[in-house]
N, C-alpha and C positions, 0 to 999 in steps of 0.2 A: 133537769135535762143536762145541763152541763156537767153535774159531777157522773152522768152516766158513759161519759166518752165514748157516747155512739160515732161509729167512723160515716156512718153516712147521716146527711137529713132527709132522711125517708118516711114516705109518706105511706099507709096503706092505700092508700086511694088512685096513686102514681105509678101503682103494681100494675104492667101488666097480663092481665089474666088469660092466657090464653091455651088450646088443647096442646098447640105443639111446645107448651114449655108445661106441660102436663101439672097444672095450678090451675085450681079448680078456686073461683072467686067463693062461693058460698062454706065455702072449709076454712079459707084466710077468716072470712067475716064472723065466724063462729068463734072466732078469737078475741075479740075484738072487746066483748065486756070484760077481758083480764080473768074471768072463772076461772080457767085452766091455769092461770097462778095461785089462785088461793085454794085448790085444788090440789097444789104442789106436782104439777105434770109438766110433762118436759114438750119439748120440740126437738126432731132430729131433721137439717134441713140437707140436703148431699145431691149432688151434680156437678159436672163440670164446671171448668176455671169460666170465669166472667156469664154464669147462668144468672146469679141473681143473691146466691144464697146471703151473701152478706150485707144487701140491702134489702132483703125480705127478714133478715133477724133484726136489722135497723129500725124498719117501720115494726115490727111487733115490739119492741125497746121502748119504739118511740111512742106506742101507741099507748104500752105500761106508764110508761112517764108522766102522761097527759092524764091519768087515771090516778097520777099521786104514791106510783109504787117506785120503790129504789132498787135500777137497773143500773149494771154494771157490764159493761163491755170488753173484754179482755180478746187481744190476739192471740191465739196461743205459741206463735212464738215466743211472742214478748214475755210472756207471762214464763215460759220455760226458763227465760233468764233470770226475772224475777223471783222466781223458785229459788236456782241455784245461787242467788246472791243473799238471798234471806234466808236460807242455812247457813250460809258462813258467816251469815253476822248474827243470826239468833233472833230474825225477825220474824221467821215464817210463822208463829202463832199468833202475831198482830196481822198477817196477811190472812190466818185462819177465819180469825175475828170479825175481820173486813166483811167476807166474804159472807158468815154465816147469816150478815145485817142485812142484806141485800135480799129483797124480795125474787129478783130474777137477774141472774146473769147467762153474758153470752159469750160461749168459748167457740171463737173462730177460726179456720184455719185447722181444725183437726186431722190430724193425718200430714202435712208438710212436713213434718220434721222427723227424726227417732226421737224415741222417748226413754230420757234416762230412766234410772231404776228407781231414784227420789223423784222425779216428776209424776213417774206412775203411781206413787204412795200416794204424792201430793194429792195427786188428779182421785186417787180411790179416797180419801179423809175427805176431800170437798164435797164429792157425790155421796157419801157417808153421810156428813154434816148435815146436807140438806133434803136427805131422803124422808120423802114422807111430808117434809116442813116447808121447802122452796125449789122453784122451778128454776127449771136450766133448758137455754137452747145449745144447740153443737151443730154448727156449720163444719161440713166435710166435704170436701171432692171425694172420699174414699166410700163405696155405700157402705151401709150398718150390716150386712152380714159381712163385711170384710174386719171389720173392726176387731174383732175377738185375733184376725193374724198380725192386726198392727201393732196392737198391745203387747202379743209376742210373748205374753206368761202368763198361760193358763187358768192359775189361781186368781192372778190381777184382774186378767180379763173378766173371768168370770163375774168378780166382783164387781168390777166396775159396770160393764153392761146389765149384770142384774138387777141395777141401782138407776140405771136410765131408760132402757129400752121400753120394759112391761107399760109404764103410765105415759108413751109417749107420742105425739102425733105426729104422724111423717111426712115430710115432703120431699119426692123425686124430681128434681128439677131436669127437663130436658131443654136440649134445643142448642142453637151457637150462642157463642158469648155475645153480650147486649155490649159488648164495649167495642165490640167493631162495627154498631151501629153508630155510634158517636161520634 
């Protein structure tokens, strides 16, 4: 659990499940035995800022964790810098490595930022690495038929959503942000 630097401690059971945030509890719960990671399928989770999506990939993290799989949580900010700083020092293939160890990681925040042209490699060798082999969630505010204009080069694009979309289960989150409930 700790080395999976989940940003929330999210619970599946603390979800919740309601029509107007369009989460359907019986779809969450069908996740729940971790299959769909040994299955090497993904999750694309995408709505609005403060919908939920980063504590619904938290509690599915959290839920792997509890099941003894090695999750890995990545902001994809952060991780863009840690890109660009592990080419300049020659580390990026220990951060490859890392990465391939991991039964499920979660790249969050997709879409915040542009994406250099080595982040994009980066991002299409990871989805490469663990295609077919290990599962990935990707938290977006941006939906998944936008993503192919985020990426912004066609061949990348391609690649990379051909490499996550097909095996993956989707969640449209609607509704206002849960943090102006608090």
């Amino acid at each position: 659990m700790k080395f999976s630097r989940l940003s929330y401690d999210a619970q599946l059971e603390n979800i919740q499940y309601t029509k107007d945030r369009n989460l359907n509890k019986e779809s969450i719960l069908q996740l729940t035995d971790c299959g769909w990671i040994r299955r090497a399928e993904n999750i694309l989770i995408t709505g609005a800022t403060g919908c939920g999506k980063s504590y619904l990939a938290c509690a599915i993290g959290q839920q792997a964790c509890q099941q003894g799989l090695k999750v890995l949580y990545l902001n994809l900010n952060r991780f863009i810098e840690k890109v660009a700083l592990a080419r300049i020092d020659g580390s990026f293939n220990k951060i490859l490595n890392g990465l391939e160890k991991m039964h499920l990681i979660i790249l969050d925040d997709f879409g915040l930022a542009p994406l250099t042209q080595d982040v994009k490699l980066a991002l299409l060798q990871i989805l490469e690495d663990r295609y077919g082999l290990k599962a990935t969630i990707i938290a977006s505010q941006i939906p998944v038929n936008q993503w192919y204009e985020y990426i912004n080069e066609p061949t990348i694009a391609d690649a990379i959503l051909d490499r996550i979309v097909p095996k993956a289960h989707r969640f449209d989150l609607k509704g206002p942000s849960l943090r102006n409930k608090k």
